[in-house]
FIZA-366155 format. One record per residue (C-alpha): x, y, z; residue in one letter. Coordinates in steps of 0.02 Angstrom, whole numbers, plus 50000, padded with zeros to 5 digits. Layout:
<recs>
XYZA...
</recs>
This chain:
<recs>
514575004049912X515105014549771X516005030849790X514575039949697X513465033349832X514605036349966X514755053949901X512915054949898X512655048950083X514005064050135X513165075650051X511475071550140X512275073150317X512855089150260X511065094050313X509355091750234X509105093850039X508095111550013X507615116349829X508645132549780X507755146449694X508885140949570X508345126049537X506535133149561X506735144649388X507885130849297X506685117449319X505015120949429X504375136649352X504775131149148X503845113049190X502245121449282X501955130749109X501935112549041X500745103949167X499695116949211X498285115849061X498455097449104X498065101849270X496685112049187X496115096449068X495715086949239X495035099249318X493555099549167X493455081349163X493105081149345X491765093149322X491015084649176X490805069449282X490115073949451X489705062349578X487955057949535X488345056849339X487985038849283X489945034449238X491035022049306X492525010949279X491524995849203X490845012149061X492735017249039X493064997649003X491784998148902X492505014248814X494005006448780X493364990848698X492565000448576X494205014448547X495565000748553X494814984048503X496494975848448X497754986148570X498524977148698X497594978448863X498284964649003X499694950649016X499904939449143X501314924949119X501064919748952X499224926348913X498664942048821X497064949348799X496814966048697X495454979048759X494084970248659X494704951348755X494654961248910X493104968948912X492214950248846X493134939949002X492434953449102X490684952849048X490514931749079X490844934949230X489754949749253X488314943549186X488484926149246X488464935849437X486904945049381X485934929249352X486644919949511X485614936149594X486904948949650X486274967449639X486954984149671X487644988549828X488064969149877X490004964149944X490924951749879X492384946049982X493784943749856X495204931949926X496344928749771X498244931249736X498954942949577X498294933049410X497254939949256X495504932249337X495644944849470X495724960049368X494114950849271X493144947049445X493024965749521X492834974149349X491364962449347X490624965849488X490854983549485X489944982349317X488624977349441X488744989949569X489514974549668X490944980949810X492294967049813X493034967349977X494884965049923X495924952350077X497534954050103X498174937950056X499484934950156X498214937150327X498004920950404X496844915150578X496264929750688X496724947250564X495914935350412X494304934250514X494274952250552X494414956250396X492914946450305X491924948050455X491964966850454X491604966950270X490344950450257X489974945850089X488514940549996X489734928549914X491374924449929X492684920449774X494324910549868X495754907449738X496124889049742X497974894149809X497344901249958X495824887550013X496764883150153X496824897750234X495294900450207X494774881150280X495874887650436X494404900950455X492854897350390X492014888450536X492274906750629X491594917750509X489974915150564X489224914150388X487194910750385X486474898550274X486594908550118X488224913950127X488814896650150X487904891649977X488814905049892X490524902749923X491614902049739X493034891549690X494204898049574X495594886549499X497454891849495X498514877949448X497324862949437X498174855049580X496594855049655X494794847949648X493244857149666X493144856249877X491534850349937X490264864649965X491144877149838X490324881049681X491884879549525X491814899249454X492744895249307X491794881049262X489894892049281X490704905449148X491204898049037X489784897648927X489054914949004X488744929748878X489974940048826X489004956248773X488924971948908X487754967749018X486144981349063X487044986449240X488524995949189X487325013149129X486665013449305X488015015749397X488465030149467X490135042649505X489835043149711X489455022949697X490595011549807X491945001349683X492994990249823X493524991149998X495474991250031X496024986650194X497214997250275X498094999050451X497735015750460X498815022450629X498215009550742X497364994950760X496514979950659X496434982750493X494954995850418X494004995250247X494525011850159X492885015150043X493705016849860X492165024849759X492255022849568X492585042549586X494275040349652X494875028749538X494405039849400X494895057649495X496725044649501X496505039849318X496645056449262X497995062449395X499035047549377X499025044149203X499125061949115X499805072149249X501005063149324X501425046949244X501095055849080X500395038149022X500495035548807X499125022148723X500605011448676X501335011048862X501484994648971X501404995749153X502294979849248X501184978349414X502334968649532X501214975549700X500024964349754X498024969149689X497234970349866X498424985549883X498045002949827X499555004649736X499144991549606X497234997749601X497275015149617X498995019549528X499415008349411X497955001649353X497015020049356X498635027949260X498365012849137X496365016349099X496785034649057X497325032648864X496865013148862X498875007748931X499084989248937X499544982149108X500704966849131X500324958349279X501594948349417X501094933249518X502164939549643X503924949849627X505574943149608X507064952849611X507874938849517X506764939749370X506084957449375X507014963349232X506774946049104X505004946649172X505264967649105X505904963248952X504634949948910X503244960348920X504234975648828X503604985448996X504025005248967X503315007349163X503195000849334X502495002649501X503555003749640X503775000849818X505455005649915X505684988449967X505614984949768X506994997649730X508144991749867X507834971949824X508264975249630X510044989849699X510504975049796X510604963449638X512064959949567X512894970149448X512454962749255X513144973249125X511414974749053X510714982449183X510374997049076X509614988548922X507754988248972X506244995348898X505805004349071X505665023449024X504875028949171X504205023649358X502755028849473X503045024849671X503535028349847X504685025349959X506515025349844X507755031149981X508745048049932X510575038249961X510145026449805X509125038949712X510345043549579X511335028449579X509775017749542X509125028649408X510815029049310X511235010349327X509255004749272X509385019649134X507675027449181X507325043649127X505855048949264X505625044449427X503855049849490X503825047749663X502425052349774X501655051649954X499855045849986X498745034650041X497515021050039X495945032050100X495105048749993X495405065650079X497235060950140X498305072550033X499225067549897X500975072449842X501975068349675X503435074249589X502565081349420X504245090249408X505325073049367X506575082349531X507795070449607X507555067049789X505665072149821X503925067549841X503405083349757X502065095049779X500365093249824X498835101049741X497535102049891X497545110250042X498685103850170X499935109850306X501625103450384X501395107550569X502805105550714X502525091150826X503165086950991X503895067650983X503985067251159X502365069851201X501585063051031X500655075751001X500525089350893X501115109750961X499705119350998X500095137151064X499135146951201X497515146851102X497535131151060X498065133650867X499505122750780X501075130850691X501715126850514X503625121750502X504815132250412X505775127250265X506895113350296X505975109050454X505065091150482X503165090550541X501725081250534X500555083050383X498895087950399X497595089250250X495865099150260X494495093550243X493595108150156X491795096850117X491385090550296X489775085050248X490445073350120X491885067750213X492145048850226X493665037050258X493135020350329X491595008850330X491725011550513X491275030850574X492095031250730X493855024550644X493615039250526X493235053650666X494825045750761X495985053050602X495115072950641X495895086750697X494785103550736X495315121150759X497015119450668X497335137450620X495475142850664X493915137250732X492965125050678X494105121050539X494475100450515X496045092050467X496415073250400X498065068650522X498835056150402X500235050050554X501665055150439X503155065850471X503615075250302X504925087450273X504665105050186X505975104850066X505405121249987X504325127449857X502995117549890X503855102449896X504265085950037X505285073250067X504445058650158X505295057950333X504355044450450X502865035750513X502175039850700X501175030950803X500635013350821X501035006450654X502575001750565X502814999050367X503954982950338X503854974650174X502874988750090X501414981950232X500894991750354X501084983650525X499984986750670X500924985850843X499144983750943X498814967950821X500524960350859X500364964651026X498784957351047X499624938450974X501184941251098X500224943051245X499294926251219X500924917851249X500724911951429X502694915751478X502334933851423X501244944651532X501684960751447X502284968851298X502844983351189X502994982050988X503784996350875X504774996450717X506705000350703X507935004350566X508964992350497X510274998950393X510314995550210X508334990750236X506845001450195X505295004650339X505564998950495X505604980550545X504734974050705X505504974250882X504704968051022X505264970651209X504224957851343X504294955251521X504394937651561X502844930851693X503784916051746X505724914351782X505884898651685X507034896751511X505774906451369X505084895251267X505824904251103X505194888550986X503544888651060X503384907351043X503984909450873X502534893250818X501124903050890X501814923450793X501994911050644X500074902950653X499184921750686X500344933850597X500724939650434X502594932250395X503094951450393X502324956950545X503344945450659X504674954350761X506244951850681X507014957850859X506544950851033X507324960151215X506854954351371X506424969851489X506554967351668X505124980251675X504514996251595X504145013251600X502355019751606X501665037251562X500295046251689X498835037851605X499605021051614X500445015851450X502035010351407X503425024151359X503885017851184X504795033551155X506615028651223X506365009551167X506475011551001X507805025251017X508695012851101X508254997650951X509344982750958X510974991450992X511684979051120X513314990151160X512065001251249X510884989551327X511044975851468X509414966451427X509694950151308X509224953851140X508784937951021X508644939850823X507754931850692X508934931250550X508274931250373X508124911450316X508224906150484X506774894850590X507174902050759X507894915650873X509514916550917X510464927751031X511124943850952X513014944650984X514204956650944X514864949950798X512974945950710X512574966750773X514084970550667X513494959350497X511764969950528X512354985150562X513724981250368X512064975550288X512864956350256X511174950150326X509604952050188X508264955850308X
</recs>
């Protein structure tokens, strides 16, 4: 570790980072005189296109064709398309769907890795009114069926990558007759033939028309554009409903106000699509003033910055986990010879902060807090401030919560308190349109996120699960995640689903899954303590087969104690509270703790020697 960065680490345990009024009148107050008739500008464009105006993304594609014919629009590998390109691959395959018979409103369940066809395939169907029901593609066996069973699709478009995982399933889906006849191959690599019962996509389109098909004019603001899954606070995964309003309310937010997005921009997308970082930031900041976007199979560390370079990239997306994987390169000494200008993101960790913005030479760092679903608020740092998520723009509150009890303070009448500069809380944002107030497909998942009578009655309030600091001014620095899921790997992790798999295991007859810290890491990674049924030797290899089969690679415990029992609360469940206070540290626990090292095929027991090379960051979890 440098002594810059060590320097930086003292000075955060000095106590938390507030914003001086200083600072407020060098740097807040001149920059709101800058952004607020931007602010304005969205504002109008918002009301110009309500939600029942017949505008959409598949018009502002459209829009684009016509503005930037020749400009640059998309890359991926070694193709480029410009904005005219674009628009035509997207129109074979809309109007090639319209004569197999799809019609507004239908789902399409989209199960394809990061490549240029997939950008084509739900601007197509959206074109159509179509909903593409966007898989995480890195589910496999029970969370996979959940997922395209709670969205079923009229069709279903599986990249030829992922056909075996979708083999794995398909005999469980339950699919009737016509679903069955309408499932879509779509080549990758050639490596494959077309499977028996699949109809080749690629092949169908080729010779389909490339003029705007008749659908686009019809469809409307308020109309659904894709489902996203998310893991919300608990639970399975849940279809967040992304309308074509909120990519275009992000459009505007994300590319003028705070990306600040130019027409000759290039955005490098190294997030997968089914996320709504690449969807809903980065693409949306890239439709604003027609910005091209150059797309990643999948990111490497290792090649991030040739893969930069390449595709002269002034921009890039960002997760935490991509920050800390590209600060834990190694030094080259030209790091700081790269077209990146600026980056959009969350998640970059305060103790690299500065150290990772003078070594990569970039100028703005726009990090934010959201999420996944409309109505949860939404911060970002307009301001280009070091260390912050920034401020937020819609009504919202930081209110003191009781960890303990995991539950938010509520004082004799039953009201909550905000948290006072400084302090850490849970955020809260109103919902000041109840009668249009949506988050999931399913209506009970969405009235489980409510709060009532916050401050008054019959007031509501989105709980988003997240503990933010008030750093002052408006402004928050992400702090934590509560509840019953975990974010590893820039995924969110659901402790009910992972306990769920555990419990199957016949030596296990009980469970409890949370994330911990691992320094030098960002999120939390998995920990699981069980109690053993049986008093035979665990079956570790055995174990480890069956997470591997029904996980997600990174939502298998990377820590395993055995408990010799637990503690319960009054209404029966287990007291997570002190376990994960109490992590992996074996020099304060008796219980056998096993690890799953990174590169390594099976647990081993943690020793003191392997806590040490954790706890000095020599293992790259």
């Amino acid at each position: 570790m440098s002594a810059s960065n060590k320097a930086n680490q003292k000075e955060e345990k000095k106590g938390p980072y507030i914003i001086s009024q200083e600072e407020y009148k060098s740097k807040i107050q001149p920059s709101w005189n800058l952004k607020t008739p931007l602010i304005m500008k969205g504002a109008a464009w918002m009301v110009e296109h309500p939600s029942d105006s017949k505008y959409s993304i598949g018009l502002r594609i459209e829009e684009l064709a016509v503005a930037y014919p020749d400009k640059l629009a998309l890359l991926y590998e070694d193709e480029k398309y410009t904005h005219k390109e674009f628009n035509q691959w997207i129109n074979r395959y809309a109007n090639y769907f319209i004569d197999f018979g799809l019609r507004r409103g239908d789902i399409a369940v989209i199960f394809v890795e990061n490549r240029s066809e997939y950008m084509f395939i739900i601007l197509a169907l959206g074109k159509l009114g179509v909903i593409s029901s966007l898989i995480n593609t890195n589910l496999r066996e029970n969370p996979l069926i959940h997922s395209m069973t709670h969205t079923p699709g009229k069709v279903y478009i599986i990249g030829e990558e992922l056909i075996q995982a979708f083999e794995d399933v398909k005999s469980r889906l339950a699919l009737i007759d016509e679903q069955k006849n309408s499932i879509f191959f779509l080549p990758d690599k050639g490596e494959l033939n077309t499977p028996e019962g699949y109809i080749n996509l690629k092949e169908f389109i080729k010779d389909s028309d490339t003029n705007n098909p008749p659908t686009t004019s019809e469809i409307l603001m308020r109309d659904p554009f894709i489902y996203i899954f998310t893991s919300g606070t608990t639970g399975l995964p849940k279809a967040a409903i992304l309308k074509n309003s909120s990519i275009l309310t992000a459009m505007t937010w994300w590319g003028d106000m705070v990306v600040g997005m130019k027409a000759d921009d290039i955005i490098y997308i190294t997030t997968p699509l089914f996320h709504s970082h690449g969807i809903k930031v980065a693409f949306a900041a890239a439709l604003y003033r027609g910005s091209a976007m150059a797309i990643a199979r999948k990111f490497s560390a290792s090649k991030f910055w040739d893969e930069a370079r390449k595709f002269n990239a002034t921009c890039f997306n960002y997760v935490g986990e991509i920050c800390r994987y590209l600060y834990n390169q190694p030094l080259k000494p030209d790091d700081a010879d790269n077209p990146i200008v600026k980056i959009v993101g969350n998640g970059l960790r305060p103790d690299i902060w500065l150290e990772f913005k003078k070594r990569f030479n970039i100028q703005e760092i726009r990090e934010f807090y959201g999420a996944t679903e409309d109505f949860v608020p939404n911060f970002a740092n307009i301001h280009n401030l070091d260390k912050t998520c920034g401020v937020c723009l819609t009504p919202c509150a930081i209110v003191k919560y009781d960890i303990e009890a995991d539950e938010p303070v509520r004082n004799e009448r039953g009201r909550m308190k905000k948290v006072k500069t400084g302090e850490i809380g849970l955020l809260l944002g109103q919902i000041t349109d109840p009668d249009n107030f949506y988050m999931y497909k399913d209506e009970k998942a969405t009235e489980k996120k409510v709060f009532r009578d916050v401050f008054r009655k019959g007031d509501m309030y989105i709980n988003t699960g997240d503990l933010l600091r008030n750093i002052g001014y408006g402004h928050v620095q992400f702090v934590d995640r509560l509840g019953d899921t975990f974010r590893w790997k820039g995924e969110n992790v659901s402790t009910e689903e992972v306990e769920f798999v555990i419990n199957t295991f016949e030596q296990i007859d009980m469970c409890s899954v949370y994330g911990v810290l691992i320094p030098h890491t960002e999120g939390r990674a998995g920990m699981a303590s069980v109690h053993k049924s049986i008093a035979d030797e665990f079956d570790f290899e055995g174990f480890l087969n069956i997470l591997q089969k029904y996980l997600p690679h990174y939502a298998i415990p990377k820590f395993i104690r055995i408990i010799d029992k637990f503690s319960f609360t009054a209404t029966h469940k287990i007291q997570k509270v002190n376990l994960k206070k109490e992590g992996y540290n074996i020099n304060e626990l008796n219980d056998p703790i096993f690890v799953l090292l990174p590169g390594s095929s099976e647990y081993i027991l943690l020793t003191e020697e392997i806590y040490q090379g954790i706890s000095e960051g020599k293992y790259p979890f």
